[in-house]
C-alpha positions in Angstrom: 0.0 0.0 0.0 1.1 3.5 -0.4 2.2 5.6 2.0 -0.4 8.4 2.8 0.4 12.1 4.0 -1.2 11.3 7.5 1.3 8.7 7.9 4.0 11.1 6.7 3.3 13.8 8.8 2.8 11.6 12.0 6.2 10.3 11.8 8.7 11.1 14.2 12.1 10.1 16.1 13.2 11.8 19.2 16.3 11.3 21.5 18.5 9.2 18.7 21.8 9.0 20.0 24.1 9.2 17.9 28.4 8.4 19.0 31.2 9.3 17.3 35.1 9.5 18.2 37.8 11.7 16.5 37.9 8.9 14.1 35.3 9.4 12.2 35.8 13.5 12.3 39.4 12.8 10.3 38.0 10.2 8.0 35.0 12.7 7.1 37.4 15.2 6.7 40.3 13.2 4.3 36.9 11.9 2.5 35.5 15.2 1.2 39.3 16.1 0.5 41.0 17.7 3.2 44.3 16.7 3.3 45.4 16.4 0.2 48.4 18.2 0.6 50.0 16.6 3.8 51.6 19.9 4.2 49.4 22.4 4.3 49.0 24.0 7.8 46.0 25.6 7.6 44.6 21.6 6.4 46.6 20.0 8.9 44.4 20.6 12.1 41.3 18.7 10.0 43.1 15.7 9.2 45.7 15.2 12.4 44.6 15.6 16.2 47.9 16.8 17.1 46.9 20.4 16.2 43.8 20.7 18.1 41.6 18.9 15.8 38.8 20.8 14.0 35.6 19.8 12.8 34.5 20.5 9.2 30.7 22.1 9.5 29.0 19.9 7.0 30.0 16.2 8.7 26.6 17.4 10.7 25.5 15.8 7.2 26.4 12.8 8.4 25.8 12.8 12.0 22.4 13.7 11.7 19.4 11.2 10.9 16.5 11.0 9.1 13.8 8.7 8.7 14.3 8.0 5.6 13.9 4.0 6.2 10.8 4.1 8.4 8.5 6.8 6.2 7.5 4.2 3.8 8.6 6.2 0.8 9.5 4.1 -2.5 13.4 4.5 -2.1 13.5 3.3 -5.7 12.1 6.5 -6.6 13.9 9.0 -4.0 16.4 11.6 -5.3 18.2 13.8 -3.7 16.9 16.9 -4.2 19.1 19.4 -1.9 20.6 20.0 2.0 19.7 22.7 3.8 22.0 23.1 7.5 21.7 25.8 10.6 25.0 25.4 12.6 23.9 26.6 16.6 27.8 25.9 17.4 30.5 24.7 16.0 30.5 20.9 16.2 33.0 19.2 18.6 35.4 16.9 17.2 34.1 13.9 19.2 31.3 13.5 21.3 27.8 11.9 21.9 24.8 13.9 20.0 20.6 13.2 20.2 19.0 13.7 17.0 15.2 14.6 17.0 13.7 14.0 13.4 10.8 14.4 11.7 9.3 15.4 8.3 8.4 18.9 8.4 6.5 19.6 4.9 5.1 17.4 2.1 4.2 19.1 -1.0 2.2 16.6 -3.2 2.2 17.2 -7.0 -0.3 14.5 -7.8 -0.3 10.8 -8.7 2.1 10.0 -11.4 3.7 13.4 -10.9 6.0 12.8 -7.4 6.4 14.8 -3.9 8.7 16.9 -2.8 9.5 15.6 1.3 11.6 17.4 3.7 12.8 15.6 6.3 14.2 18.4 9.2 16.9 16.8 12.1 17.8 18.8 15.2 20.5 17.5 17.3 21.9 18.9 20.5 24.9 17.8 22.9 23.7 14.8 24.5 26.1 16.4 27.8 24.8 19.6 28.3 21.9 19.4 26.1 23.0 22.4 24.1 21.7 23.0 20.0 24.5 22.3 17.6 22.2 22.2 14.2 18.9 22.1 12.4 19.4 19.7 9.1 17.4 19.6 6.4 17.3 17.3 3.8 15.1 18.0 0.6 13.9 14.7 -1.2 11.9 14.2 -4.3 10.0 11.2 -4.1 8.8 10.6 -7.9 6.9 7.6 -6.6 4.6 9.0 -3.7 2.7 11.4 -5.9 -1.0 11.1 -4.7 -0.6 10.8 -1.2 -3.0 13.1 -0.5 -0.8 16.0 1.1 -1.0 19.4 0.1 0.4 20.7 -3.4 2.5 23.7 -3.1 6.5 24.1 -3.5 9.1 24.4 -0.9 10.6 27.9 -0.7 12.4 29.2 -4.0 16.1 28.5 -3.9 19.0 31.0 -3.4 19.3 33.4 -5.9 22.7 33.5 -7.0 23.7 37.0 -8.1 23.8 38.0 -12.0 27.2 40.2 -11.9 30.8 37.9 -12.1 31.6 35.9 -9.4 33.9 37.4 -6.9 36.3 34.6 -6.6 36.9 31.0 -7.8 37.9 27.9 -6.3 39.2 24.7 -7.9 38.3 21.4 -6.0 40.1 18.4 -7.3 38.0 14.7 -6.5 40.0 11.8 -6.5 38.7 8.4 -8.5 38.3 6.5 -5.1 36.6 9.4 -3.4 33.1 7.4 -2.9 34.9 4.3 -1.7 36.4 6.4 0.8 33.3 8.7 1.9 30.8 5.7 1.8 32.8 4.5 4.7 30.9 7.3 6.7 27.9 5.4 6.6 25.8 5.7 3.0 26.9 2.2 1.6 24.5 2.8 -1.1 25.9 0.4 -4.4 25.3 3.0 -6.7 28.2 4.6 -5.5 31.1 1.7 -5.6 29.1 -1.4 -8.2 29.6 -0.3 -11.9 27.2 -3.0 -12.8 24.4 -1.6 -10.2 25.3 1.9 -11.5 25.1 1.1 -14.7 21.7 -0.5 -14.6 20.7 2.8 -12.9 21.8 4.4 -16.1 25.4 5.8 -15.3 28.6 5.3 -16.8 30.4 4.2 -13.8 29.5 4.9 -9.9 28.6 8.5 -8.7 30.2 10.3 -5.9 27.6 10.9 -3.2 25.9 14.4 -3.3 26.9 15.0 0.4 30.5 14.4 -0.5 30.0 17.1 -3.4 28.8 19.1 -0.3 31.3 18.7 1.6 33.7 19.3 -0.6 32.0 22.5 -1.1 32.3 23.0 2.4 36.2 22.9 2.1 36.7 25.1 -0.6 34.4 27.9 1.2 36.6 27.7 4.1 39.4 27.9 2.2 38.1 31.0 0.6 36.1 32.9 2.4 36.6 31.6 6.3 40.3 31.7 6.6 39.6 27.6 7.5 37.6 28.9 10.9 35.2 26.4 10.6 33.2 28.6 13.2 32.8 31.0 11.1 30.7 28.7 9.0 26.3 29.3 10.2 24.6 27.9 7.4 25.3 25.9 4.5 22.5 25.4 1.7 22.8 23.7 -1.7 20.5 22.0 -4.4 22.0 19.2 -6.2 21.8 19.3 -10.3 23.9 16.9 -11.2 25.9 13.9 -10.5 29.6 14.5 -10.3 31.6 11.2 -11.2 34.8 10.7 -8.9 37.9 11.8 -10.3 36.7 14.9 -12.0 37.1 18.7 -11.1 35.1 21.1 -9.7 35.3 25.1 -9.8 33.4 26.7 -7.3 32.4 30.3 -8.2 31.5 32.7 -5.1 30.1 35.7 -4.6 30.4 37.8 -1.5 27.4 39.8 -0.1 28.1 41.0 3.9 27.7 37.8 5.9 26.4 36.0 2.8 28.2 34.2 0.5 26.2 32.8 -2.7 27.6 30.0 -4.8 27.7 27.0 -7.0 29.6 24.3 -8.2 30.7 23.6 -12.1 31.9 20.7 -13.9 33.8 22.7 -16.5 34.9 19.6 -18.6 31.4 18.5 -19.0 30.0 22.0 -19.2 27.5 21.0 -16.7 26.1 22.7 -13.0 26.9 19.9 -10.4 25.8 22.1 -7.4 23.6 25.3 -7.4 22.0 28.4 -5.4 24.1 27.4 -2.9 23.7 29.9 0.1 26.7 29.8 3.0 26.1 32.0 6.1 28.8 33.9 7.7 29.6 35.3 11.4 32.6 37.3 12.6 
């Protein structure tokens, strides 16, 4: 049977605890490319807990959780569709978090036609009960059209500005990027089996979206926070295309007060990989 709106709406997860060590802060970090020169200082102190080891602002990506499993959504037909993220605090390096989730809109374009689900996570500091972030994941479910929910869109993206772009950024993947950042949890196939990728009509396996993110992450602190990762308050993207591992990225920025608008090209392919990206700003 389907999965109806009222079912959608009522579900929810509080208290989900979720554990991590410093471990899996330097593996997230080396997976979304930190690191890649051994001797950069201003790198170092992500990768190696010998410089008072810093937390990059988008793992909340992959500390937070969703109920992806338990909404009885056709996860044949799920995509992707964007991340939104509201930093409280910059995250601590290791630690012990609970995660309250739930699925804040549903906007339902009719049977045959798909939804478009957001699925919000809060977590705070399982210690002192403080907020570290508000996560939201946008996901277009082209097989849960008709489920009765409302019709509507969710707000309109990030503009991003029409004059040049104020700076650039070139992000480098590697070819065994997604084997790396799968091991932070998304063991999806599509991502490491080129037969199961190419029977999901790709050339070879994808790099996750959220490693695209993160690696958008990086190059925004490299160019616009000095590599303060608390400087970092937001971080918003939609996702327009897959990027395969192994090729480049130029980020393009703009600079607006405490608002920094950009998006991510795939200049050999001509293609947008990551757009109206929005990162927030303090200090």
């Amino acid at each position: 049977m389907a999965v109806t709106y009222e079912q959608l709406m009522a579900l929810r997860i509080a208290g989900a605890r979720v554990r991590y060590t410093d471990r899996e802060t330097l593996l997230y970090a080396l997976s979304v490319g930190m690191g890649r020169d051994p001797l950069d200082a201003q790198e170092l102190p992500y990768v190696f807990e010998g410089r008072g080891l810093k937390t990059l602002p988008s793992m909340a990506a992959v500390l937070m959780r969703i109920p992806v499993l338990e909404s009885g959504l056709d996860l044949a037909g799920l995509l992707h569709g964007g991340q939104w993220l509201r930093l409280h605090g910059p995250l601590p390096p290791a630690g012990e978090l609970l995660c309250d989730s739930h699925i804040a809109a549903v906007h339902d374009k009719g049977a045959g036609r798909g939804a478009i689900v957001l699925m919000e996570a809060t977590a705070r500091n399982a210690a002192d009960q403080a907020p570290l972030f508000t996560a939201t994941s946008i996901l277009v479910a082209r097989g849960d059209g008709g489920c009765g929910g409302p019709g509507g869109s969710p707000p309109r993206p990030h503009a991003i500005p029409e004059r040049a772009p104020d700076g650039t950024v070139h992000l480098e993947t590697r070819p065994e990027q997604a084997l790396l950042y799968r091991l932070n949890g998304d063991r999806n196939p599509l991502h490491a089996d080129p037969g199961f990728a190419g029977r999901a009509g790709f050339r070879a396996p994808i790099l996750h979206g959220l490693c695209s993110y993160g690696s958008a992450c990086r190059g925004l602190l490299q160019a616009v926070a000095g590599y303060d990762h608390r400087r970092i308050t937001g971080l918003d993207v939609r996702f327009t295309s897959p990027v395969f591992p192994g090729e480049a990225l130029e980020l393009d920025y703009w600079l607006d007060g405490g608002t920094v608008s950009f998006r991510c090209r795939l200049p050999a392919r001509g293609v947008v990989a990551l757009d109206n990206g929005r990162c927030t700003l303090t200090g």
